[in-house]
Each structure stands twice: as C-alpha cells, then as structure tokens.
C-alpha positions as CSV (number, residue, x, y, z in Angstrom):
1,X,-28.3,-12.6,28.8
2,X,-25.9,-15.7,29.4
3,X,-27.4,-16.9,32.5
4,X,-30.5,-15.8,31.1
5,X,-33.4,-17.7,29.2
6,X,-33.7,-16.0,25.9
7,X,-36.6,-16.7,23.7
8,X,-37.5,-13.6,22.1
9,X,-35.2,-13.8,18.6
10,X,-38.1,-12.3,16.4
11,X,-38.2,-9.0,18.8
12,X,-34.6,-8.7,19.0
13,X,-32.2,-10.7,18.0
14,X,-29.0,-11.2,20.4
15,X,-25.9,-10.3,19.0
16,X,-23.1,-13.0,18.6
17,X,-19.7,-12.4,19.8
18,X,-18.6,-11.8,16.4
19,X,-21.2,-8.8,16.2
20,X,-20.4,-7.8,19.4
21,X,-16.6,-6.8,18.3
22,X,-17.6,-5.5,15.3
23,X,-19.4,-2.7,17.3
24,X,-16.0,-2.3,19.2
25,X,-14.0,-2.2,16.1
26,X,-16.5,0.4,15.2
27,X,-16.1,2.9,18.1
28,X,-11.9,2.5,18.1
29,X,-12.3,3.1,14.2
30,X,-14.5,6.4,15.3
31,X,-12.1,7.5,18.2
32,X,-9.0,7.0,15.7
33,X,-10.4,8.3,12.1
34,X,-13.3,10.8,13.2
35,X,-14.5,12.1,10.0
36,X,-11.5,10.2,7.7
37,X,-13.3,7.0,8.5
38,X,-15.5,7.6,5.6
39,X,-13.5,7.7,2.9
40,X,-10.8,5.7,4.7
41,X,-13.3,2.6,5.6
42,X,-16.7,3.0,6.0
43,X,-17.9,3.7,2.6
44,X,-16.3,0.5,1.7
45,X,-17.9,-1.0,4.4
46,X,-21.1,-0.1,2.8
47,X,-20.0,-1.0,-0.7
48,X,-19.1,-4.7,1.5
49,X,-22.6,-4.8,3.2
50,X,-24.6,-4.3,-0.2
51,X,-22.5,-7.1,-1.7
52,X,-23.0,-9.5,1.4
53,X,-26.9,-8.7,1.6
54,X,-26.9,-9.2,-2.2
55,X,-26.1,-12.6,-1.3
56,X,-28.2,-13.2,1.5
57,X,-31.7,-12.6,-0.1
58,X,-30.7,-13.3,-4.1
59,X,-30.2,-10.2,-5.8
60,X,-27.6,-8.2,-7.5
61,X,-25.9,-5.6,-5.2
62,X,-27.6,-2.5,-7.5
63,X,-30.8,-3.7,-6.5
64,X,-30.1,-2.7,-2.9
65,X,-31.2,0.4,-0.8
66,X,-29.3,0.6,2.8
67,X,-32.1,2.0,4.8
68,X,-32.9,3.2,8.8
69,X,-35.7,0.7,9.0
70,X,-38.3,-1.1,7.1
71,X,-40.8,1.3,7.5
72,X,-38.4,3.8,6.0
73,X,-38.4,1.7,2.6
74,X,-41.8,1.2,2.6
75,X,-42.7,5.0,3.0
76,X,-40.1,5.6,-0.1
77,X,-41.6,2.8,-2.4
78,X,-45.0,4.0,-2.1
79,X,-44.1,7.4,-2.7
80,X,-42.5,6.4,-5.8
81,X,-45.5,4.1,-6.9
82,X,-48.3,7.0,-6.1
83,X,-46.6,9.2,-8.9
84,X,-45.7,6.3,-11.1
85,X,-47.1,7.2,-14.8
86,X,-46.2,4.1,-16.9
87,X,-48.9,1.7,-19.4
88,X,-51.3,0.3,-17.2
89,X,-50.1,2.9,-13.8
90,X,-53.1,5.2,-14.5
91,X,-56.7,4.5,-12.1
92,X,-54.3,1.9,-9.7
93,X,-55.5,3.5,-6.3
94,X,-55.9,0.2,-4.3
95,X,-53.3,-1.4,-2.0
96,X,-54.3,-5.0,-1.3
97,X,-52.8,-6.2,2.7
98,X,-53.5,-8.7,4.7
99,X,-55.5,-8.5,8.0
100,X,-52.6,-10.0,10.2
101,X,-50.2,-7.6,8.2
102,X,-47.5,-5.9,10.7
103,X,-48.9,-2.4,10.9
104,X,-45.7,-0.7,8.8
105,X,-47.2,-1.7,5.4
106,X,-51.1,0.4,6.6
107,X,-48.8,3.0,7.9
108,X,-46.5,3.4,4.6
109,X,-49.4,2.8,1.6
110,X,-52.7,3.5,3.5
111,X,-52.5,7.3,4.8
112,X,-51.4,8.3,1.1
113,X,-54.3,10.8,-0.6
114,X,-56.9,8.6,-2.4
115,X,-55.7,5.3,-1.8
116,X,-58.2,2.5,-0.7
117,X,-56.9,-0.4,1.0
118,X,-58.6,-3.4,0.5
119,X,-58.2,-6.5,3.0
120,X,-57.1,-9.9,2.4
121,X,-59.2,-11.6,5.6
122,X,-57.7,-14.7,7.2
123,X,-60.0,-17.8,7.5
124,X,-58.0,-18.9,10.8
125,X,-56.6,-15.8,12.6
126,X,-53.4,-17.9,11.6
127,X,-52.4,-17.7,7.9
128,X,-54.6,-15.8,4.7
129,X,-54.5,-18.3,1.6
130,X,-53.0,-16.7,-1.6
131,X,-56.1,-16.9,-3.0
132,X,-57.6,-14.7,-0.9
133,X,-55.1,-12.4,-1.6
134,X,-56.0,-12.7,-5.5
135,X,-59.9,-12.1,-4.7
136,X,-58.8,-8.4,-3.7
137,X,-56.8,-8.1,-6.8
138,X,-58.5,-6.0,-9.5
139,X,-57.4,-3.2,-12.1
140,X,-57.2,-1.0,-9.9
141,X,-54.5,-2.5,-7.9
142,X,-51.3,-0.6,-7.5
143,X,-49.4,-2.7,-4.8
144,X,-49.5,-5.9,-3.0
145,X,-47.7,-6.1,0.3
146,X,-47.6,-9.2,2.1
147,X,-45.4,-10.9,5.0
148,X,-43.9,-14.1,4.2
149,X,-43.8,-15.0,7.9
150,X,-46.3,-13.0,9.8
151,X,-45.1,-11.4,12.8
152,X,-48.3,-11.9,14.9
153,X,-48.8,-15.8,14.3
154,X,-45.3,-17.2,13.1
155,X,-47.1,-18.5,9.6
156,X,-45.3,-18.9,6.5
157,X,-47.2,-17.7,3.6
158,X,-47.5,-18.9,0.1
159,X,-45.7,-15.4,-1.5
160,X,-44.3,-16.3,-4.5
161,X,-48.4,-17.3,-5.7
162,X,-49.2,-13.9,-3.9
163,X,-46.3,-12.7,-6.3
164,X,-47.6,-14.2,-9.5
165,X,-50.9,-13.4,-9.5
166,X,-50.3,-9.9,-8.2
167,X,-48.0,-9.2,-11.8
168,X,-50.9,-10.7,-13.5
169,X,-53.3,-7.7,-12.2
170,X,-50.7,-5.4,-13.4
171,X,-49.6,-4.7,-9.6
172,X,-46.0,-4.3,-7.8
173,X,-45.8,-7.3,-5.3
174,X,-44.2,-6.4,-2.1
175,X,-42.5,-8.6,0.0
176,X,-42.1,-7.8,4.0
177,X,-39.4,-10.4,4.9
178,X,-38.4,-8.7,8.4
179,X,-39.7,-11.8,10.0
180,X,-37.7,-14.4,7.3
181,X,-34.6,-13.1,6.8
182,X,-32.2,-14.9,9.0
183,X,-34.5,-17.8,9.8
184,X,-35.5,-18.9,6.4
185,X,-33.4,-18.9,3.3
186,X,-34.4,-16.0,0.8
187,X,-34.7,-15.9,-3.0
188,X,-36.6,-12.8,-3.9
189,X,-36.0,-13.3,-8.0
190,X,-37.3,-16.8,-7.4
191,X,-40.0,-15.7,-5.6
192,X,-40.8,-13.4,-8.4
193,X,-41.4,-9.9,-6.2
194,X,-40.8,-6.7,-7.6
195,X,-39.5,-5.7,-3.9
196,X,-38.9,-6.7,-0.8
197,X,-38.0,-5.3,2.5
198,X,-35.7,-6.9,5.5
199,X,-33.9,-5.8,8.2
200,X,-30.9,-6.8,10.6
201,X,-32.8,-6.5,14.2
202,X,-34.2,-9.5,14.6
203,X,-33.0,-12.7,13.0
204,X,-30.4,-11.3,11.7
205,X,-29.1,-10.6,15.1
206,X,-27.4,-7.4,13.4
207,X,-29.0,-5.0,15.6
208,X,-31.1,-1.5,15.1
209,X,-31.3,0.8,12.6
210,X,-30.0,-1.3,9.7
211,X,-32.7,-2.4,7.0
212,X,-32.4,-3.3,3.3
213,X,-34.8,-2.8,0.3
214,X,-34.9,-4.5,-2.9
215,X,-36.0,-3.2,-6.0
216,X,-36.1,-4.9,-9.2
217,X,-33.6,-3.5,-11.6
218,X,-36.3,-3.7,-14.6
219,X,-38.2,-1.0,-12.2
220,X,-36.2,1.0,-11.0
221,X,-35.9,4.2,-13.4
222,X,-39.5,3.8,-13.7
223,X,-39.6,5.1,-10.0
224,X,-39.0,8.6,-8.3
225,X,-39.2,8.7,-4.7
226,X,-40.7,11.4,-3.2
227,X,-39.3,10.4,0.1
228,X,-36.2,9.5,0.2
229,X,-32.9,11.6,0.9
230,X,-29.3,13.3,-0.2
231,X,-28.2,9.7,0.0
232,X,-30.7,9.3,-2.8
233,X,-28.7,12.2,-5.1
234,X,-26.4,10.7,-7.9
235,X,-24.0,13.6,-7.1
236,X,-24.5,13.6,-3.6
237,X,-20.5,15.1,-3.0
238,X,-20.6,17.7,-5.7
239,X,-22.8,19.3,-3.0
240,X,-24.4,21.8,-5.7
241,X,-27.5,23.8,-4.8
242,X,-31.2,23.2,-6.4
243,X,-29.5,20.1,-9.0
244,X,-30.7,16.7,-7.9
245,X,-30.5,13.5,-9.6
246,X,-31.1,10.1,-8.4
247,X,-29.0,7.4,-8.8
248,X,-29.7,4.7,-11.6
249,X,-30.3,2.0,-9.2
250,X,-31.9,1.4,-6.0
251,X,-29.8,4.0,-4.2
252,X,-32.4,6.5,-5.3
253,X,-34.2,5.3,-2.0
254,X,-31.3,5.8,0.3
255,X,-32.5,8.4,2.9
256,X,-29.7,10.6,5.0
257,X,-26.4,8.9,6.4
258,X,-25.7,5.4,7.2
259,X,-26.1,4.8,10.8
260,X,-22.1,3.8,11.1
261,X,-22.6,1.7,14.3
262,X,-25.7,-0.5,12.7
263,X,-23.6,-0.7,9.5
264,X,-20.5,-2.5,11.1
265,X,-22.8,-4.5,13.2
266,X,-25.6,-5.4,10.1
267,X,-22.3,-6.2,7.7
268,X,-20.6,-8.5,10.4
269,X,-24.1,-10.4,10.9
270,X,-24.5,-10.8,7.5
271,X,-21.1,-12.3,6.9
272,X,-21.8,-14.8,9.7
273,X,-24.8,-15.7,8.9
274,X,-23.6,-16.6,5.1
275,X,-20.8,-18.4,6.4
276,X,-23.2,-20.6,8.4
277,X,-25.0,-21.3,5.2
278,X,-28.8,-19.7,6.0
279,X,-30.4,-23.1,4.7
280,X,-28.1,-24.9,7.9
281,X,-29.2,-22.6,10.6
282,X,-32.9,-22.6,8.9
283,X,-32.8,-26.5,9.3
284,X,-31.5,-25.9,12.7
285,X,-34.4,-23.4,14.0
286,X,-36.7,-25.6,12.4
287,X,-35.1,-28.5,14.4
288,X,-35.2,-26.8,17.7
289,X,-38.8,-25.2,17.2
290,X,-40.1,-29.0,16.9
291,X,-38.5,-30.1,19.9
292,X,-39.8,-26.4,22.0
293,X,-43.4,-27.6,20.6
294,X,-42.8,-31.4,21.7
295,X,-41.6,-30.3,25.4
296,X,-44.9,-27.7,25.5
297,X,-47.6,-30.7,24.5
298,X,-46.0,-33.5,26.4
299,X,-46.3,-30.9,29.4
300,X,-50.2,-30.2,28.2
301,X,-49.4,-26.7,27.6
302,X,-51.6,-25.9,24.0
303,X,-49.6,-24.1,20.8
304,X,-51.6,-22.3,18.1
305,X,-49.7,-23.3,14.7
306,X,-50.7,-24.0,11.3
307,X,-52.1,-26.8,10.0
308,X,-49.6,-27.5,7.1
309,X,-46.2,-28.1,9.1
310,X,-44.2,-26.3,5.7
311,X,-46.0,-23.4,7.0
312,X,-44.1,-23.2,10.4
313,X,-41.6,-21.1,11.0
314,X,-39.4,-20.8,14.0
315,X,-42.3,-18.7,15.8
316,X,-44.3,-20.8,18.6
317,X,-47.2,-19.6,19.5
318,X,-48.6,-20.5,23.2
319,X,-52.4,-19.0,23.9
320,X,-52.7,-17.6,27.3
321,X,-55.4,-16.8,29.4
322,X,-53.5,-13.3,30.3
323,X,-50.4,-13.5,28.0
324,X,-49.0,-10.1,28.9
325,X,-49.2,-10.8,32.0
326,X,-47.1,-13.9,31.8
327,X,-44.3,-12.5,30.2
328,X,-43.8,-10.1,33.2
329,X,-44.2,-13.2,35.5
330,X,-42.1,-15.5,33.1
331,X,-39.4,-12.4,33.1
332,X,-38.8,-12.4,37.0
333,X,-37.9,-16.3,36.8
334,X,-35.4,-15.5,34.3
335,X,-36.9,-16.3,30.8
336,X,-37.7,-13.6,28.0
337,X,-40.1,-14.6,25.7
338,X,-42.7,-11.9,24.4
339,X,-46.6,-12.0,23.7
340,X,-48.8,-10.8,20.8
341,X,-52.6,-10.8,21.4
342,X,-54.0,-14.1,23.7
343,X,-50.3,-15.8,23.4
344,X,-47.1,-16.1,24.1
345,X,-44.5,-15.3,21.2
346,X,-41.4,-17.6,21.6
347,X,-38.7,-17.7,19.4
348,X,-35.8,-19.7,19.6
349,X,-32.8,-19.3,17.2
350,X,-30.2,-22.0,15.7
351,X,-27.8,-22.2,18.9
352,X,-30.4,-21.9,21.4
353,X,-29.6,-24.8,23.9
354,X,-32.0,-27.9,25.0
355,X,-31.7,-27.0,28.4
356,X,-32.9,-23.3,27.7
357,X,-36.3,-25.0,26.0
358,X,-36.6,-27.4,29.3
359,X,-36.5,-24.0,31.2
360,X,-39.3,-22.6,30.1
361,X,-41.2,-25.0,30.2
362,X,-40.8,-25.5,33.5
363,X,-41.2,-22.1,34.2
364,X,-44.9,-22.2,32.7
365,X,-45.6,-24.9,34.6
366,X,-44.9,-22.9,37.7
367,X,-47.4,-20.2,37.0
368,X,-50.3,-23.2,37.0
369,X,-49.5,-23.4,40.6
C-alpha cells in the first residue's frame, strides 16, 4: 500500500513499520520457543499489553479483559448482566441503543430471552442527542450501549451525558469505542461508563483479533459471565476437573487463548501510539480531516458532517449517487476508501500525506467525466 492511496483507517488500519516487526519478532519467537514461549515471553507480553492499554483508555490494568473481538466482550457482559441479582437488578429487561448503533451491540444484548430493546432514533441520520438516549431510559433499563464515534456517519457523541443519566436510571452504561480508540484520546473513568469496549483493528493499526474490555472494578464481582472461557478460571493451570472460579477482576471475561500473533502486534501498537501521545496524533487527524473536507468543497464535491464541528471525528463522509459502486471504480485508480449506505467512508489517519488527500480528489473528479 505504499504506492497506494489509502483512506480506509476506520476499516482497517495499516500497520506501521514498527507493528510490522513486531509480527516478525513474533513468528522467530514461535519457530525458536514453540510451546516455552509462554512462560518464557508471552505471558509477560500479555501482563505488558494490559499495562499499556490501561494507559491508553484510563483505567487500572485489573479492569482489563484481553478479548478476540469486540463482539466477544459484548456477548460476555450481557451474559453477565442477564443473571445479575443485585438492589435495583430485578424487572431491568430493556437494552436502550441507538438506531445508527454498529450491529455488534443488537447482536450481543438483543437475541437474549426476554429482553426488549428500545431505540434511541436520530433526528438527522447523523448523530442521536443524549437526550434522546435518556427518553428511552426507564426502570426497567438494564444496559445502555452507545458508540462514541459512530461507525456509519463518523459523529462524535455526547457519552459521558449518555453515561450520567444512564447511572441515574439505575442502568450499566456501555461504551463502544472501536471507532475512538486511536483517533481520539480516551478517559473512560472520566467519562463515567461502567464499560467500554475497543479494539486494535482499526485506529489502532494493531491488527485482527485483538480487543479490550473494561469493567469497572466497583462491578466486577457483582458479575458472572455465562460466556466467557478457561481464560476466565482463576486456576486456569491447576487444570482440575468440574472446579471453576473466576478471577477477581476483569479476567473473568477472558474467553480461550490469546491469539499470540494479534497480541505482539496490539502491544507494539499500543506502545507507539502512547509514545506519540494520542491527544498529538488526535490533533493531527483532526488537522488533516479539515484540509480532506476543504480540498472536497473547493472541488464542489458535497460531505455529510455534523453540524457542531466538536462533533467531527476523523470520518468524512462523501454522499454518492452509487457509492458502492465508486469504491470499486475509485479502487482501480489506485485509492481505497470504503462506503457505508449513499456515501463514501474516508478515513485518513495522522501521517497520511497532502498529496494522498489531492489524489483522491482528483480521482472523484474523474468519475464526473
């Protein structure tokens, strides 16, 4: 993808050269150690990533579950909050989401026996108002799951109000940061969420099958997963049939084994990112998102975006009169962007170069002719 125009950062994000030896490391650590690697580096490596993820979103490393993917963590929460049996748990059957939610939070809470999912409905097909979150709030509210960027219109949402008023209805707020994490810096105690969900594929530029789930500490022993894993077993190495016991953090949601490659990639991501500083390469997405939607208007191409510019993130929206279609045609002149419903999804990240922005826009220009 050198030569390459590469806009598509919140599909897949392309891994840096630093991730990129990482995964070598990783196979010559395989080919030397074989099974040794684990106790000889990889569980340390683990031990490493929970630290540096820690750092990345805000939390305290015990707070973190290494997981396959987001929907993984989401599954395993909501199992654990369908038995939950606390003050105030007992009658909560309704799962409040928004109607421009990415699909894994219905697929996770919605399919569960009983539950009713009640719909948060955007005013603008752009961005849902926390209010309009609260409306769908009630006492029989167990969860509220909300994106902070969502996926299908780029739009930063207002989550830590979602947050608040979700703990005043006596709900678990949810955070699905998959599309924040790497491009915007992340807080989740100061956001006030009792969880939150984030992964390495996109932003991140860490790759596949690495994702991350926080759980409050003041929750966690409160909560027994019914999905979840050995990983999940306080004495997963004493290996002794029909005794289980979760961990006392959020390991308890761990499923099976790390995936060893997206570990060394997701840890060496992570590191990089930090070292950056996530607020500097924020700034800098920002930065080059304003120029991509300058270069688009001055060329009297239209972008869909919200109103409020604090609600932009580094997702441009371009509607199209057949947007699939031109990202096949947009693909054969060397650029990779991606579409979601009437538009164009482009997504530039911090080192993304001028001249690739200049690119596609001339390449847009060509499919008028």
């Amino acid at each position: 993808m050198t030569q390459a125009v590469y806009l598509n950062h919140c599909s897949m994000g392309l891994p840096t050269p630093r991730v990129r030896q990482a995964l070598r490391d990783y196979l010559g650590e395989w080919a030397t150690m074989g099974a040794a690697g684990w106790t000889e580096t990889w569980l340390d490596r683990l031990d490493e990533w929970r630290k540096l993820t820690a750092r990345l979103v805000g939390c305290r490393p015990d707070e973190l579950a290494w997981l396959p993917s987001v929907g993984a963590g989401l599954g395993s929460l909501a199992s654990a909050l369908a038995t939950r049996r606390g003050a105030g748990d007992t009658g909560r059957n309704e799962v409040v989401l928004a109607d421009l939610e990415f699909p894994a939070a219905l697929a996770a809470f919605g399919p569960r026996p009983g539950v009713r999912v009640r719909w948060a409905s955007s005013r603008d097909g752009i961005g849902v108002e926390a209010e309009r979150y609260a409306a769908r709030m009630g006492p029989a509210t167990r969860a509220v799951v909300a994106s902070r960027v969502f996926y299908g219109t780029g739009a930063v949402q207002d989550v830590a109000t979602i947050a608040r008023d979700a703990r005043r209805a006596g709900a678990f707020a949810v955070l699905d940061d998959y599309q924040g994490t790497g491009q915007l810096p992340l807080d989740v105690k100061a956001l006030g969420v009792d969880a939150a969900v984030g992964g390495s594929l996109k932003w991140l530029r860490g790759g596949v099958g690495s994702a991350w789930m926080f759980v409050d500490r003041r929750h966690v022993r409160g909560l027994a997963p019914s999905h979840s894993g050995w990983w999940a077993n306080q004495g997963m190495f004493d290996f002794e049939p029909g005794r289980f016991r979760y961990w006392p953090d959020a390991r308890r949601f761990e499923c099976g084994e790390v995936n060893l490659p997206s570990l060394a990639t997701a840890t060496e991501a992570t590191r990089e990112l930090l070292e950056l500083g996530p607020a500097r390469v924020s700034r800098r997405i920002q930065a080059t998102r304003r120029e991509l939607v300058e270069r688009l208007e001055d060329a009297g191409h239209a972008v869909r975006q919200p109103a409020d510019p604090a609600r932009r993130s580094g997702i441009v929206m371009v509607p199209r009169r057949d947007a699939a279609r031109d990202v096949a045609r947009l693909a054969r002149r060397g650029v990779t962007v991606d579409a979601r419903g009437d538009a164009l999804r482009v997504s530039p990240h911090h080192d993304t170069p001028a001249a690739h922005l200049e690119k596609f826009v001339k390449a847009l220009d060509a499919l008028r002719a």
